[in-house]
N, C-alpha and C positions, 0 to 999 in steps of 0.2 A: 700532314699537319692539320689541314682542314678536317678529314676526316677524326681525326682525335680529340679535336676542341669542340666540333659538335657532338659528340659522344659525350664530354665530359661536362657540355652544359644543361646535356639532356636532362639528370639525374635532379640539377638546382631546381630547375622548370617545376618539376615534378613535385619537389618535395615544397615548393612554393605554393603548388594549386590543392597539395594534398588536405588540409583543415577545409578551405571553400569550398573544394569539389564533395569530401563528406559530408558538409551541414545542405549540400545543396540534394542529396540523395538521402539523404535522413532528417529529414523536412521537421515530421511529427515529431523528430528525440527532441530538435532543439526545441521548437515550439513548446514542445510539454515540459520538459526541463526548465524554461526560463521563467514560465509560467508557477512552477514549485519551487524557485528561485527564487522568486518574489515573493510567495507566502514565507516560506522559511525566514528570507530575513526579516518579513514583518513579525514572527514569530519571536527570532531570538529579541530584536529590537523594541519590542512591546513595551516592555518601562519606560522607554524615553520617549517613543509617539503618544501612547494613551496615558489618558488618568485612569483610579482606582475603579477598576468593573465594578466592584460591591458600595462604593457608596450612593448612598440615600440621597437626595432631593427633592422631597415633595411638590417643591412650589413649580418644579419644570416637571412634572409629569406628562405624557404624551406631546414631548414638544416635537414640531416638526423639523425633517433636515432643514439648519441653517449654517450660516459662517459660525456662532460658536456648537454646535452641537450636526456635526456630516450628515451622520447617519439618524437624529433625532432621538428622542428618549424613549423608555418604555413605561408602562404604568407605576415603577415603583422613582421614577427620574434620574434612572439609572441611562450613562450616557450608553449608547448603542455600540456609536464605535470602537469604543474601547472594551465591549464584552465580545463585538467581535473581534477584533483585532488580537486578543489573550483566549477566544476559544481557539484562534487556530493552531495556538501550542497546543490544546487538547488531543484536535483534529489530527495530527500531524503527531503527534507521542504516540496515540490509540494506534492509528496506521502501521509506522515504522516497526512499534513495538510486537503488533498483531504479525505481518510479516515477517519480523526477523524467526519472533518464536516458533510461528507454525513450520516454516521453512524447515530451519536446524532438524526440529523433531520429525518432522514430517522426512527430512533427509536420509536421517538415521531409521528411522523405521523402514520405511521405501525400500532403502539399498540390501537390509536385511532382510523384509519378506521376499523381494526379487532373487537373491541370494539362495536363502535356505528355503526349503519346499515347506521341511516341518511348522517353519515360525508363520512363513506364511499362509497356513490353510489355518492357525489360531486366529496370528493379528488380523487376518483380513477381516473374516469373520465378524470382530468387531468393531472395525473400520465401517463396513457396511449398515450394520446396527447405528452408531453415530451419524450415516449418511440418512437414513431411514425418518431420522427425526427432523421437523423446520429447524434450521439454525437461529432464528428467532426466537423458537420455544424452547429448544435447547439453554440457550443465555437466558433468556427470560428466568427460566431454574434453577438456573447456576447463581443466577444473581439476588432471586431470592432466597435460597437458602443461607446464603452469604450475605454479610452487613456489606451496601454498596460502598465501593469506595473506586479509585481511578485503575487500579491493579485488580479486583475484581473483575470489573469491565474488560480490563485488557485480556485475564484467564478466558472468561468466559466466551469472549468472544471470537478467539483463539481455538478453543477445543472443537470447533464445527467446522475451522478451516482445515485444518490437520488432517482430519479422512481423502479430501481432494488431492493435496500435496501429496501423500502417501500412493495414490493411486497414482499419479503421474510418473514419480520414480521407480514404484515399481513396475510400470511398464516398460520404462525403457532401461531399466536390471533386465529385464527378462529377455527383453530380444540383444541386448549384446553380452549377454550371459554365453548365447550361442555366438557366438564370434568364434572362428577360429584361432585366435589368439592368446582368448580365453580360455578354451582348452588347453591350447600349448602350454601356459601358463601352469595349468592344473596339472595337466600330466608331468610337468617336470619339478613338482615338487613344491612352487611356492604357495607360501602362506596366505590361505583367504584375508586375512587383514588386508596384507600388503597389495594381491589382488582389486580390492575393492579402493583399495585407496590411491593406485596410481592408474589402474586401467577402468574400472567401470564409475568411479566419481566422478571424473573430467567430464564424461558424458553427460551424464545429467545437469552439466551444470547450466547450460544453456537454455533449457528449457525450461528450470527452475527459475531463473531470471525472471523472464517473462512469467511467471506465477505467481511469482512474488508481487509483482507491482499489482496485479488483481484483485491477489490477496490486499493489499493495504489501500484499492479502493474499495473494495468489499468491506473493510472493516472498517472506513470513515464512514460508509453511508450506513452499516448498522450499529455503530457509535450514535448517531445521529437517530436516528430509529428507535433505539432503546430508551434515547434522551426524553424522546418526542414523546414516548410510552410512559415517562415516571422511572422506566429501571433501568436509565442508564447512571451517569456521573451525577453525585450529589446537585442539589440548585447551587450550594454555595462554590459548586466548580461551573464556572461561565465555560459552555461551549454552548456550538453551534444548535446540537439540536435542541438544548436546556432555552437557547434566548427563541426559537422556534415555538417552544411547548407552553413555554407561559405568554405571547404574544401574539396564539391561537384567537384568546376570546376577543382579543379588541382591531382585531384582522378587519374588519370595516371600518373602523376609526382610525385605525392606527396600521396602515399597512407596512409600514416602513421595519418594522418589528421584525415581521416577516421575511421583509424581502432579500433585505444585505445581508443576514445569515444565509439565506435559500442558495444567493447567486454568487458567494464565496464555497459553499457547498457544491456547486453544481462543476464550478471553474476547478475546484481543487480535483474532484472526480475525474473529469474529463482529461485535466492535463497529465493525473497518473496513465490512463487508458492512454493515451497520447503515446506515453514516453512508454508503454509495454507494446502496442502494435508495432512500433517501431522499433524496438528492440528483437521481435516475434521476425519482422523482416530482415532484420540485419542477421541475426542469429542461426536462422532457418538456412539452409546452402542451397533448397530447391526455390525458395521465392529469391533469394539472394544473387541466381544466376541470371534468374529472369527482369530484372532491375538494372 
């Protein structure tokens, strides 16, 4: 009877310690996670914390942070807080968006140049060529040719990610391509679709995780970049690196301009990197043993 009752309380113990004992070995997810938790909801919540980013008030031009104004005003007496607080829906659309797209495509291209020999000595080809150029200059191009607008942006800056994703899946298509199971699979008649969609997807999927979250701080801080340059998001779209690019010239007088876009920027960056390292560790089964 003892013997049975402690057996059967073992199991409670355990599923009791199971959430503390994960957040306590995956430090960085919660960290990073709680940390893009909090911007998100400042994001959706943005009308009911701030007032309108675009309105005028001359007579508080370059006010300083006080009780009514946080973050202080910028040269047009536009409140700060409130154009940050509505760029990080920017921030945070440009990201999400940049990663989900380059992913899919990158997915789909990846699993097929890994796949087929023929498709991939074309696409790669031009995958390489895309790699060849700054992804700077690359957007920079795309954007000028194109009237700016928030989906321009997103394209743009999107087509420079897409060669990297690509290259990642199709490495790891190609080494369990050779799996022996994979063979078995081939030789007995199943359809490469179905192939590709129950035995060598799942694979990739882990590793594409972690590329993803990269991908979506790479593309806030070259949101931000484009912003800073004039081609990124119109002026009349308040982000981050727009209240940065016009609160350049008065950067001696008015630091404050600068800085709360800068160190919402830096935090938002960081807590993605956060939440992919840790993802990289849990996901990984060679760092994962050693943990």
């Amino acid at each position: 009877m003892a013997t049975t009752t402690a057996g059967a309380a073992a199991p409670r113990v355990r599923s009791r310690k199971g959430p503390v004992a994960w957040m306590r070995r995956n430090t960085t997810i919660v960290v990073g996670a709680s940390i893009l938790l909090v911007f998100v909801i400042f994001a959706f919540i943005a009308p009911l914390i701030a007032d309108d980013p675009l309105s005028f008030e001359p007579a508080n031009r370059l006010k300083r942070p006080s009780e009514n104004f946080w973050f202080g005003t910028d040269q047009f007496g536009r409140d700060v807080y409130s154009r940050v607080v509505y760029g990080t829906r920017i921030s945070l659309i440009v990201g999400i968006s940049v990663a989900a797209l380059a992913t899919v495509i990158g997915l789909v291209v990846g699993v097929l140049c890994g796949f087929y020999k023929r498709v991939d000595a074309i696409v790669m080809r031009i995958m390489d060529g895309l790699m060849s150029i700054p992804s700077i200059l690359l957007a920079i191009a795309l954007i000028t040719l194109m009237k700016a607008s928030l989906t321009i942006v997103i394209i743009a800056i999107s087509i420079p990610e897409i060669p990297r994703v690509v290259r990642l899946v199709r490495s790891v298509v190609l080494s369990v391509r050779e799996m022996p199971y994979i063979e078995a699979a081939i030789a007995a008649g199943t359809r490469n679709v179905v192939i590709m969609y129950r035995h060598i997807l799942p694979n990739t999927l882990a590793p594409l995780i972690v590329q993803a979250t990269y991908v979506c701080a790479s593309a806030i801080l070259a949101e931000a970049g484009l912003s800073f340059l004039g081609a990124g998001t119109p002026p009349e779209i308040p982000s981050w690196g727009n209240i940065i690019s016009l609160g350049r010239t008065f950067f001696q007088i008015s630091p404050w301009i600068i800085f709360f876009p800068g160190v919402c920027l830096a935090i938002t960056v960081l807590a993605i990197n956060l939440v992919g390292d840790g993802l990289r560790d849990t996901l990984d089964p060679r760092i994962a043993r050693r943990l």
